[in-house]
C-alpha positions as CSV (number, residue, x, y, z in Angstrom):
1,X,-7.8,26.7,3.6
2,X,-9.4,23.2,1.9
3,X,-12.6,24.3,2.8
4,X,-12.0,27.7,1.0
5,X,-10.7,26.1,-2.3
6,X,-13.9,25.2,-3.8
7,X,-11.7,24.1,-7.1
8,X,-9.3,22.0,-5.2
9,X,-6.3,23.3,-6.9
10,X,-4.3,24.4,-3.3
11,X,-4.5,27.9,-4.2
12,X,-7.6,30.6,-3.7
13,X,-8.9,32.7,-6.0
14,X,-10.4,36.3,-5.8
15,X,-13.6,34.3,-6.3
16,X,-12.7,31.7,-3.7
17,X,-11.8,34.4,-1.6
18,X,-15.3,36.4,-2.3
19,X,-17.1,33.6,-1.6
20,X,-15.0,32.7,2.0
21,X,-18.1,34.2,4.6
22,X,-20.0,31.6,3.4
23,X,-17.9,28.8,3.1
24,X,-16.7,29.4,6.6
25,X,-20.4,29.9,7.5
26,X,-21.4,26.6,6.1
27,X,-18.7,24.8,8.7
28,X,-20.6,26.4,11.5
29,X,-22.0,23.0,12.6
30,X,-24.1,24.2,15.2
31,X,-24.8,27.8,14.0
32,X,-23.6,29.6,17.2
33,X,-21.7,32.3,14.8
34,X,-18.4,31.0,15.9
35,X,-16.0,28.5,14.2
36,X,-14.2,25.6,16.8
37,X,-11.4,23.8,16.2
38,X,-13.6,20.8,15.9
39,X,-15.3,22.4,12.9
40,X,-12.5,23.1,11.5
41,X,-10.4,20.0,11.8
42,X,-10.7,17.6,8.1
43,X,-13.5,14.7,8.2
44,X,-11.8,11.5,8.9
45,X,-11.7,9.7,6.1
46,X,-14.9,6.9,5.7
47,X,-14.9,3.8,6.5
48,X,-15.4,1.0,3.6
């Protein structure tokens, strides 16, 4: 859902929600069309 909620408020909108195929297309790291659990799963957080 984070990756849908462009606004970061923890809630999606009909926009958010219109604009979901390409949001979940952009975590498609390695463009095969499908979306792993790998892709899915949070960055860990960096390292400073």
């Amino acid at each position: 859902m984070l990756a849908l909620d462009a606004n970061g408020d923890r809630a999606l909108s009909a926009v958010e929600i219109a604009n979901a195929p390409a949001s979940l297309a952009a975590l498609d790291a390695n463009k095969d069309g499908k979306l792993t659990f790998d892709e899915l799963r949070p960055l860990p957080p960096k390292a400073e």
